[in-house]
Legacy VTK file of the C-alpha trace (Angstrom):
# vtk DataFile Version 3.0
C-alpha trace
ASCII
DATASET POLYDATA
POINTS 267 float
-15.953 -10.315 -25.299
-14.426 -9.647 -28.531
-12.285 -13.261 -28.471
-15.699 -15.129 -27.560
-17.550 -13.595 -30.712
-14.180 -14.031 -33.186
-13.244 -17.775 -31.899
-17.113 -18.587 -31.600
-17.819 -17.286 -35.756
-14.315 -19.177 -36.254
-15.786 -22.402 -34.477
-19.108 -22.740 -36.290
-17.642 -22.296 -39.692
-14.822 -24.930 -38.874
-17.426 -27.140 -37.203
-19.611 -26.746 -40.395
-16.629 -27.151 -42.761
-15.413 -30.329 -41.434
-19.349 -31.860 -41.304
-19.470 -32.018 -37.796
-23.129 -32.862 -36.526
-24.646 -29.711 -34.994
-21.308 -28.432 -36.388
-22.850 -24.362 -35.878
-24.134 -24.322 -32.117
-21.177 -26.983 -31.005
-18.593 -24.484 -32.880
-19.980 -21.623 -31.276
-19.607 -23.000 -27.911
-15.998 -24.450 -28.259
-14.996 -21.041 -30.342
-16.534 -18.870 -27.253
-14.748 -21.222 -24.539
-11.410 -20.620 -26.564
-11.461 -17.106 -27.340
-12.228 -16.547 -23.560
-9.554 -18.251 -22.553
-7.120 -17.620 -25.265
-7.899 -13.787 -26.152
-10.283 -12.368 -23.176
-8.638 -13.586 -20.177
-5.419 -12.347 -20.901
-5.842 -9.201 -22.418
-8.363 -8.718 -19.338
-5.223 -9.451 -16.730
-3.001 -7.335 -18.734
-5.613 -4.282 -18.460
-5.444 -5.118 -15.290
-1.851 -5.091 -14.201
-1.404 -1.715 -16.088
-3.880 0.166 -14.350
-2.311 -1.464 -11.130
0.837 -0.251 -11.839
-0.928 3.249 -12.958
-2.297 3.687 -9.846
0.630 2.111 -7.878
2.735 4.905 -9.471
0.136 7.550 -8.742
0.278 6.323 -5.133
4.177 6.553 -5.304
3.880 10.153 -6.704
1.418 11.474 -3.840
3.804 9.975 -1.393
6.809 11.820 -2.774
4.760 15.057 -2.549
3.183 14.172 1.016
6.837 13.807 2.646
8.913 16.487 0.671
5.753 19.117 1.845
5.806 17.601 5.480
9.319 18.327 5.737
9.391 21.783 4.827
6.763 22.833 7.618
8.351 20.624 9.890
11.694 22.797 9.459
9.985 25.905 9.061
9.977 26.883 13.037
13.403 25.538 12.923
15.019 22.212 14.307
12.523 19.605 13.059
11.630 17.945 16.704
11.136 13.935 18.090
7.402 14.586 17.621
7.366 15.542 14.300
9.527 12.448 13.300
7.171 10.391 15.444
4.035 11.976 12.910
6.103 10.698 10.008
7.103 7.475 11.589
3.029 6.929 12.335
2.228 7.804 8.484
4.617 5.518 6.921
3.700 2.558 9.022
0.106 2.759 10.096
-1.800 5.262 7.529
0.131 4.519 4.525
0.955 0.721 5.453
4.753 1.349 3.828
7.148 -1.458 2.889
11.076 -1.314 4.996
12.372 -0.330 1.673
9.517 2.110 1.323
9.838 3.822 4.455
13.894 4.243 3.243
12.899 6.032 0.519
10.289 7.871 1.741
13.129 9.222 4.705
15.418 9.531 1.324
12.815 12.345 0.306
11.786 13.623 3.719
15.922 14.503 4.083
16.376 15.662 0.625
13.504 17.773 0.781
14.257 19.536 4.675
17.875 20.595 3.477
16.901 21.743 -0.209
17.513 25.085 -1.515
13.504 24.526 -3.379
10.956 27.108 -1.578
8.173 25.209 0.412
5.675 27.472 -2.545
7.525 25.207 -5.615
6.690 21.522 -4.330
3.357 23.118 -3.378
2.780 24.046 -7.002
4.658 21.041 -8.329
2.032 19.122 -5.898
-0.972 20.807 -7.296
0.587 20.802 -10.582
0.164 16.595 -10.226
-3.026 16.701 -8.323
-5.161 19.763 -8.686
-7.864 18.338 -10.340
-8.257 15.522 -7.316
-9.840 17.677 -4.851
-10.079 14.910 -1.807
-6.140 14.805 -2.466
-5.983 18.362 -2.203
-7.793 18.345 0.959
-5.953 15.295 2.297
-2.679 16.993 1.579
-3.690 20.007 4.069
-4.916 18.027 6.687
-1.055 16.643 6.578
0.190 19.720 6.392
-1.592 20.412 9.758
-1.156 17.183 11.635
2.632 18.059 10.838
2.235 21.584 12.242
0.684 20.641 15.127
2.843 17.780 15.886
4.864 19.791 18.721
1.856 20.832 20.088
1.932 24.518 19.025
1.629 26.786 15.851
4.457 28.841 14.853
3.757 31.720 13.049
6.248 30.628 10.208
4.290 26.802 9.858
1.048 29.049 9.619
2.350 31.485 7.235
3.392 28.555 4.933
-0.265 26.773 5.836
-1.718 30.177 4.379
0.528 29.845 1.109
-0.313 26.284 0.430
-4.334 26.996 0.931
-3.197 29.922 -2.137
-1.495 27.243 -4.187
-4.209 25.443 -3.824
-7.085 27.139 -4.016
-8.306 26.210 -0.576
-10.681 29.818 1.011
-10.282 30.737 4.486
-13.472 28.990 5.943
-12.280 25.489 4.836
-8.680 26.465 6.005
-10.380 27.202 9.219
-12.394 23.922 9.699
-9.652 21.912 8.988
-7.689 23.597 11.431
-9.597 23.661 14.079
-8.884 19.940 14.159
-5.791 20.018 15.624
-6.374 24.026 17.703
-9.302 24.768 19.152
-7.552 28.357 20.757
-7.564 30.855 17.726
-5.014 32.664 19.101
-2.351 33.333 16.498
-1.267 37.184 15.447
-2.670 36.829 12.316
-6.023 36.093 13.917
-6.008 38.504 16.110
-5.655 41.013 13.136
-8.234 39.191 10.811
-10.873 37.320 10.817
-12.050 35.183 7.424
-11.542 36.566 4.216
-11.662 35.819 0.478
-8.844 37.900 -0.398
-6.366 35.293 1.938
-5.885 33.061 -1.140
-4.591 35.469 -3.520
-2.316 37.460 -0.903
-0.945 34.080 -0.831
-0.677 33.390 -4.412
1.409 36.121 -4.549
3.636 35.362 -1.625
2.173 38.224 0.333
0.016 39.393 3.422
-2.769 41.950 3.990
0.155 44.023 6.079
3.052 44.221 3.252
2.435 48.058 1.459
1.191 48.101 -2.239
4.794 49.197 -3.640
6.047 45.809 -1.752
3.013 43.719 -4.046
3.686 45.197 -6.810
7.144 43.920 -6.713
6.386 40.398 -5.713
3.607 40.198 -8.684
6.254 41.612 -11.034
9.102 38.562 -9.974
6.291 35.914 -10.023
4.763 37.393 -13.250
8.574 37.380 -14.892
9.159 33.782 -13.599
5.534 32.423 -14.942
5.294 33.701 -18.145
4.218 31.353 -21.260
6.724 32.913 -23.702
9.258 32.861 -20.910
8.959 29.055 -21.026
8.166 28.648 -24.373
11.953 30.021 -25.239
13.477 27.914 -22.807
12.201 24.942 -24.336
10.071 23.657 -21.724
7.685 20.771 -22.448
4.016 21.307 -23.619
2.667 20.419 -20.017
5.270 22.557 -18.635
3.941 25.460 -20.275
0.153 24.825 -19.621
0.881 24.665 -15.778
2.714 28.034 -16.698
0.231 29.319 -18.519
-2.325 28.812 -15.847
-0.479 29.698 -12.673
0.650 33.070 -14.613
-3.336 33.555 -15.100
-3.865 32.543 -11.109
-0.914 35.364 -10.505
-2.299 38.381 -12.391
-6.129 37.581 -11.145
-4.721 37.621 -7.679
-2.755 40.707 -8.055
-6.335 42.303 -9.840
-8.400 41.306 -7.075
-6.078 42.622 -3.996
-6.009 45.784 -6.325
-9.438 46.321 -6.547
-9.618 45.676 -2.651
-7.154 48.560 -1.946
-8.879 51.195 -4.147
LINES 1 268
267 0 1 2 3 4 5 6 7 8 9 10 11 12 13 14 15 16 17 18 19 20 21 22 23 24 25 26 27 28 29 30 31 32 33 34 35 36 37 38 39 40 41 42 43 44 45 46 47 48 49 50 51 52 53 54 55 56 57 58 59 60 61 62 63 64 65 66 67 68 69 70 71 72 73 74 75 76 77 78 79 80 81 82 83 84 85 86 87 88 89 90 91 92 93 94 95 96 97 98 99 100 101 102 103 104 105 106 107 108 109 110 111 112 113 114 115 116 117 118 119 120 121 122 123 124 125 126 127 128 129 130 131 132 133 134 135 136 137 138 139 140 141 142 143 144 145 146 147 148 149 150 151 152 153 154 155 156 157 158 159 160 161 162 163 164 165 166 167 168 169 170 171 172 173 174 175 176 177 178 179 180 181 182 183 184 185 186 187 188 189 190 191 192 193 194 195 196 197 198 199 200 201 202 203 204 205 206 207 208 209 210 211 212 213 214 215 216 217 218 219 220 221 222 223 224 225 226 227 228 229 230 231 232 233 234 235 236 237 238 239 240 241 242 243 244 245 246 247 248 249 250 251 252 253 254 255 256 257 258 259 260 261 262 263 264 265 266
């Protein structure tokens, strides 16, 4: 719009300069037709192919987190199993429509990911770090999470453990954690289950890398480590970037209002 109205002012006073009958309306017509397709056009296709590649890269970023979390659960209960490959195989062709040399680097970062020394709680929190205000990615990231767990047909108590952590990292509460999982098990049959039914305390226990069973003394000492290892001025002094210490900032706040509210609950 802005090359029509500069080429079309341009056009009538050239028209009008050069004595060119009608010289004002016949500028402003040629002037719009040139700034559209000399200015407009291609500052449209450029806008464009940047938010393309924006989103293109945003894609690429999801998929990194998708398949480094997938592989952690998957090697939680041990040996990662044909089934759970299959899952993977089934995402990359059919639900995420991957190129061949997509699907090699998406196996690049399922195998990097399975044998890393990185706990299955950091790429959750580097995930939600990336995507935290994007809640339908959030949601879509669990129901992964799942269809990976359930993959070999069961649920081992370590793959629901870490299930319990991520809906923490993420700020997911027990009753959607519970319709999304009864999706892939209808039998609520697990210990934890058994011990507990829904509760709004499940999110911070796992914020804080505990469970309702682990003894106050044993809290206190995982909210002291995280609350160490979070702290602003912590990673202010090690020079970490400005976004760095905002997602510090706020996961140290998520850390202490967690350890607050399963205080308050033991009183």
């Amino acid at each position: 719009m802005k090359g029509k109205l500069l080429f079309g002012i341009l056009g009538i006073i050239l028209f009008d300069a050069i004595g060119v009958p009608l010289g004002g309306l016949l500028g402003f017509l040629a002037g719009t037709w040139a700034g559209h397709h000399l200015f407009d056009m291609p500052r449209e296709k450029l806008e464009s192919e940047k938010t393309y590649d924006a989103y293109k890269k945003r894609q690429g970023r999801f998929l990194y987190h998708v398949f480094s979390l997938c592989a952690k659960i998957a090697r939680s209960d041990g040996a990662i199993t044909k089934s759970e490959v299959s899952l993977m195989e089934n995402l990359m062709r059919n639900h995420f429509h991957m190129s061949d040399r997509g699907r090699s680097e998406a196996i690049g970062v399922w195998n990097r990911a399975k044998n890393s020394q990185t706990t299955f709680d950091e790429y959750a929190r580097d995930f939600y770090g990336d995507f935290g205000r994007e809640r339908h990615q959030i949601m879509n990231m669990m129901d992964l999470l799942f269809a990976t767990a359930a993959a070999d047909g069961s649920l081992h108590p370590r793959e629901e453990e870490l299930l319990l952590r991520a809906a923490g990292i993420f700020h997911i509460g027990r009753m959607q954690y519970e319709r999304i999982k009864s999706r892939y098990y209808h039998a609520q049959s697990t210990q934890y289950n058994r011990q507990a039914a829904w509760s709004p305390l499940d999110p911070h226990y796992a914020i804080l890398g505990a469970s309702p069973s682990d003894s106050l003394d044993e809290i206190k000492r995982k909210y002291r480590a995280l609350a160490v290892k979070w702290h602003p001025d912590k990673m202010a002094a090690a020079g970490a970037s400005p976004e760095a210490q905002r997602h510090a900032k706020e996961k140290f706040q998520q850390i202490n209002e967690a350890y607050e509210k399963v205080l308050d609950a033991r009183k």
